[in-house]
C-alpha positions in Angstrom: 0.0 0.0 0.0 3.2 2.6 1.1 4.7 1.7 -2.5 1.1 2.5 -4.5 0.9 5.5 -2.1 4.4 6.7 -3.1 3.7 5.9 -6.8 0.5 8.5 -6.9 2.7 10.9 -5.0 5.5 10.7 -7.6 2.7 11.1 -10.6 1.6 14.1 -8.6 4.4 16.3 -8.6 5.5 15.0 -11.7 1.9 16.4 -13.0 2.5 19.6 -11.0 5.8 20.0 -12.4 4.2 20.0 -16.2 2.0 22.4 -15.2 4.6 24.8 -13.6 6.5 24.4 -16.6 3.8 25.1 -18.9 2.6 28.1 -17.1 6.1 29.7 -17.2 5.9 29.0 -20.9 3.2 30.3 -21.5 3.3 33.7 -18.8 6.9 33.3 -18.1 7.8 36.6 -20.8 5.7 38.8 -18.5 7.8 38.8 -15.5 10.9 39.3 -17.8 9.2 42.1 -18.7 8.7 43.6 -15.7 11.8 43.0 -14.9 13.1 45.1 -17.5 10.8 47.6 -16.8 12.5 47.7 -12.9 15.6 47.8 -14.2 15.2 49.9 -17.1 12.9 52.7 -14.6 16.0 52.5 -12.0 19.0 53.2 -14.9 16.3 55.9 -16.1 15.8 57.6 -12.8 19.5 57.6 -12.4 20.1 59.0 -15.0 17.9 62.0 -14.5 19.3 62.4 -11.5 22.7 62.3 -12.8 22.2 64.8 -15.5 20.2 67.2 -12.9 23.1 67.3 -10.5 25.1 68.2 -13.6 23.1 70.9 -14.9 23.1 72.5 -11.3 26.7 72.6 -11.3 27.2 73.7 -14.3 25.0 76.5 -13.9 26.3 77.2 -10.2 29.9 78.1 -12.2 28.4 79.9 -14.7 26.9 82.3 -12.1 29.9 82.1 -9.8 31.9 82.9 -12.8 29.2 86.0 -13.9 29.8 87.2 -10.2 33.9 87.4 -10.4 33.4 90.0 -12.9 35.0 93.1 -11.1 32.4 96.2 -11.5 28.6 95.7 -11.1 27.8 96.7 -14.3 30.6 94.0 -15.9 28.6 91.3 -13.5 24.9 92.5 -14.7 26.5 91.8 -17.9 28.0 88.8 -17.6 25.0 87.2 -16.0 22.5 88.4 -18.6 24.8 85.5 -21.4 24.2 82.8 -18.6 21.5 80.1 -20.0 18.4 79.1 -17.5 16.1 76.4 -18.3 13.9 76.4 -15.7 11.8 79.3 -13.4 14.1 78.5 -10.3 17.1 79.0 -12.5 15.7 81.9 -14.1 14.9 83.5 -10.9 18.3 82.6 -9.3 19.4 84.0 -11.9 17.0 87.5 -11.9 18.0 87.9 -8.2 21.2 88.1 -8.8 21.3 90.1 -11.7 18.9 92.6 -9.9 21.6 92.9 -6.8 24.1 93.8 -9.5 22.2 96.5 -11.3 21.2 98.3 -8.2 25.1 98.2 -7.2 25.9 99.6 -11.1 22.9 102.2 -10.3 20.6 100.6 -13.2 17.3 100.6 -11.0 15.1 100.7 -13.6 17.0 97.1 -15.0 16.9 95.7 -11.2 13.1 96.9 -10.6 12.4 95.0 -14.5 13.9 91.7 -12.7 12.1 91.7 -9.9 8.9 92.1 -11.8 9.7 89.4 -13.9 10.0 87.0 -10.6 6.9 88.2 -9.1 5.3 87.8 -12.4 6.2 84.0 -12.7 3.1 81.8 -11.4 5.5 79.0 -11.5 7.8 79.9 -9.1 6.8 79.7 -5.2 4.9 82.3 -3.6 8.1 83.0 -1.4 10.3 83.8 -4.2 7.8 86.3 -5.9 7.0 88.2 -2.8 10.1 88.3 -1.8 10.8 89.8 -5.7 8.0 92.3 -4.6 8.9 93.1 -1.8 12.1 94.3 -3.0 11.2 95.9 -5.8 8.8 98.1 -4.0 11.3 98.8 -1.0 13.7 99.8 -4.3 10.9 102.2 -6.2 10.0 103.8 -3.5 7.8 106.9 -4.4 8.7 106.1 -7.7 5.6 103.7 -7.7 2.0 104.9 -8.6 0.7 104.9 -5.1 -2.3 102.6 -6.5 0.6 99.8 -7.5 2.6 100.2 -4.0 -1.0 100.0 -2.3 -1.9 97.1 -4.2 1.2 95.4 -3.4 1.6 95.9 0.2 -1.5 94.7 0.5 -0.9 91.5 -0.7 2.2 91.2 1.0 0.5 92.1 4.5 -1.9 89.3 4.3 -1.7 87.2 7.1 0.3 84.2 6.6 2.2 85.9 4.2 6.3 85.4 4.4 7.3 89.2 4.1 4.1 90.7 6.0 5.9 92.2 8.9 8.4 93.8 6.2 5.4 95.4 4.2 3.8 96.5 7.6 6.6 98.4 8.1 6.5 99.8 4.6 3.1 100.9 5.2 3.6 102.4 8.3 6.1 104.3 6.5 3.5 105.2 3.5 1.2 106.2 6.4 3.7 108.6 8.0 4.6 110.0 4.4 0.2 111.0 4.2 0.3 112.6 7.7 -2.1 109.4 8.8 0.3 109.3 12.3 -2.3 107.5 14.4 -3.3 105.1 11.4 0.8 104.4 11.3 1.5 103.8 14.6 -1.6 101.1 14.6 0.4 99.3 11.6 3.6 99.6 13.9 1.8 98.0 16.7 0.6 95.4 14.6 3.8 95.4 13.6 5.3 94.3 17.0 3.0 92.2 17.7 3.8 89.4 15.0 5.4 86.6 16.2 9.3 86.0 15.3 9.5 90.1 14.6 13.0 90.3 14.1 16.1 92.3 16.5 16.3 94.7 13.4 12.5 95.3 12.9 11.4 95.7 16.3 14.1 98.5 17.0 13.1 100.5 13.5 9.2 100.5 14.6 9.9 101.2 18.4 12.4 104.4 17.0 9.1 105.5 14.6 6.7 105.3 17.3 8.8 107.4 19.7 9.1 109.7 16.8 5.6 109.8 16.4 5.3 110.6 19.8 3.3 107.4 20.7 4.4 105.0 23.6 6.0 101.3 22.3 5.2 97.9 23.8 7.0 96.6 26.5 9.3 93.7 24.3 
């Protein structure tokens, strides 16, 4: 009985074995395919990696080599022939550029790079404010009052990364209409945002005194 039992265990797996067989000849391509799919999506991804890490160098020593130029006007130059290919880069790139037309006393160039950033719907919203914000700190009167407004306005909102910087500004724009008691509420506010900076909370304490108005206790 062991021996017949041993027999139909034999013709079992030998039957199971077939079938294994014939399944992997029949299905077997599809897992080599996938696994040149793996294989081919890792070599892929390592590759864009790879070529990413060489295209941020590459354009880090481009603008390192812009920068070396020796007068701010030679630099401004230099970094206008450097080649972007994305809206980070671009705006790297615009930053830059901007710092060294203000230093050659091209304002009007530095205040068209800014705009440019804070223009850019691709970029984050912390680059183009902080392109705004500078290029209204950097116009100054020069900007329709409507525009400045307009744009302090939308960098006070709350939540917003430069708001204590454009409550300042508007204090400022406040003092500059005579509106003293409509300042020193902005100033107040001012003071009262959380992670005000050293800097900042010395400037509005000085205005208030000016103004003749009493500062928080820090």
């Amino acid at each position: 009985m062991s021996n017949t039992d041993s027999f139909i265990d034999e013709v079992t797996e030998e039957v199971r074995r077939d079938r294994l067989f014939a399944v992997m000849r029949r299905y077997g391509w599809i897992g080599i395919v996938l696994v040149v799919l793996i294989v081919g999506g890792a070599a892929v991804n390592e590759w864009r990696k790879s070529r990413a890490e060489a295209e941020a160098r590459a354009l880090g020593d481009a603008l390192m080599a812009a920068m070396e130029a020796q007068t701010p006007a030679a630099r401004a130059e230099a970094l206008a022939g450097v080649a972007v290919s994305r809206p980070e880069q671009a705006a790297l790139k615009g930053f830059l550029g901007a710092a060294s037309a203000v230093q050659a006393g091209d304002v009007p160039a530095a205040l068209a790079a800014w705009d440019a950033i804070a223009a850019d719907g691709a970029l984050p919203v912390a680059w183009r404010h902080l392109a705004l914000i500078k290029r209204v700190i950097a116009a100054g009167t020069d900007m329709p009052a409507s525009d400045r407004g307009a744009a302090l306005e939308t960098l006070a909102a709350a939540g917003a990364p430069y708001r204590m910087l454009a409550l300042e500004q508007q204090a400022l724009d406040l003092v500059a209409a005579g509106e003293d008691a409509a300042a020193v509420d902005r100033l107040r506010a001012l003071l009262e945002e959380p992670g005000v900076t050293a800097g900042l909370r010395r400037r509005a304490t000085q205005l208030m005194v000016a103004l003749g108005a009493e500062p928080q206790a820090a």
